[in-house]
C-alpha positions as CSV (number, residue, x, y, z in Angstrom):
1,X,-10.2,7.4,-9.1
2,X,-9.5,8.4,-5.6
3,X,-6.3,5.9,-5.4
4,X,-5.2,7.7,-8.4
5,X,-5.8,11.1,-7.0
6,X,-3.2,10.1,-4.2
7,X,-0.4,8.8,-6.3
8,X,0.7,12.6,-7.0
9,X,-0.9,14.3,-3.7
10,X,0.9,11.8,-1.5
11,X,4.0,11.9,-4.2
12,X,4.2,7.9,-4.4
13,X,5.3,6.7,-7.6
14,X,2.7,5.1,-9.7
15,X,5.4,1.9,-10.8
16,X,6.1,1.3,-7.0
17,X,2.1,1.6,-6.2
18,X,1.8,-0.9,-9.1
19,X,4.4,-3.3,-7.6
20,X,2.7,-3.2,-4.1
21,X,-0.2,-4.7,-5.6
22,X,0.7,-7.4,-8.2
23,X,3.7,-8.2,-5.4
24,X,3.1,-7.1,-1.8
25,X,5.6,-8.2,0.9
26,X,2.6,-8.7,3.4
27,X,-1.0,-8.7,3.6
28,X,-2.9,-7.8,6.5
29,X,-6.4,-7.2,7.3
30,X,-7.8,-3.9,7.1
31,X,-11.0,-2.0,9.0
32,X,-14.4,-3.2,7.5
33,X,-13.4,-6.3,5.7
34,X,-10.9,-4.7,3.8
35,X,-7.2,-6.2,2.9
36,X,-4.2,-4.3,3.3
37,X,-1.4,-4.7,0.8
38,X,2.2,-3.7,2.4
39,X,5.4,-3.4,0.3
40,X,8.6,-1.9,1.4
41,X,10.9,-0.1,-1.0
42,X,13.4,3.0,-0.8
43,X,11.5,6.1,-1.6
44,X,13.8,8.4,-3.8
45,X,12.7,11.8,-2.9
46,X,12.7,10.9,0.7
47,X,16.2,9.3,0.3
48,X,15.0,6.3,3.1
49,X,13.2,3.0,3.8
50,X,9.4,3.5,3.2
51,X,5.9,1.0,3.8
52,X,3.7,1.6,0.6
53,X,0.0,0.6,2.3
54,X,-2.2,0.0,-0.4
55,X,-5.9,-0.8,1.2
56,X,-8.1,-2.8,-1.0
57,X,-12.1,-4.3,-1.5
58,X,-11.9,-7.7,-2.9
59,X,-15.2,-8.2,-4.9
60,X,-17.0,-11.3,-6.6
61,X,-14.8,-10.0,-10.2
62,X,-12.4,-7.7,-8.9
63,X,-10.4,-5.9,-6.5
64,X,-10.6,-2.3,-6.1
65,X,-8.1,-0.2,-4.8
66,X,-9.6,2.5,-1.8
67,X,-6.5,4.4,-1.4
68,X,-2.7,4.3,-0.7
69,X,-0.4,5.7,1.6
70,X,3.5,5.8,2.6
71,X,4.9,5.4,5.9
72,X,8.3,5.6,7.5
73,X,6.4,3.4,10.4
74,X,7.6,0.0,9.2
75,X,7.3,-1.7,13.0
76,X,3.8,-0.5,13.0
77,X,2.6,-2.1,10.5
78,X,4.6,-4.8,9.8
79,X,4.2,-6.7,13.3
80,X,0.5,-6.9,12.8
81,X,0.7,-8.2,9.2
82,X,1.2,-11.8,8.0
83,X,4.2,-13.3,6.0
């Protein structure tokens, strides 16, 4: 719930949070074990190139999303990821 919470707090759109996860341009390994899901698109309200990080648990039946953010820092986060 707390991934859903940030869709309209953090004003990402739900469709482009969905994409990110069935279709991220990169994973990379996140703090504790956790994966990082990264996948660039062109935020409308923002009018310019965003990073939708979306930080998952995988678990034995599932993977749960944590939370989700945006980012005009594409270097950052990109150079540390994996194709």
């Amino acid at each position: 719930m707390h991934a859903l919470a940030n869709l309209a707090e953090r004003e990402i759109d739900r469709a482009e949070a969905e994409r990110a996860i069935a279709e991220p341009d990169r994973t990379a390994p996140g703090h504790g074990g956790r994966l990082m899901l990264l996948r660039r698109y062109e935020d409308r309200a923002l009018h310019q190139d965003m990073l939708l990080c979306v930080v998952a648990e995988d678990r034995a039946d599932e993977r749960v999303i944590v939370t989700l953010y945006k980012t005009s820092k594409l270097d950052k986060y990109l150079q540390r990821s994996s194709p």
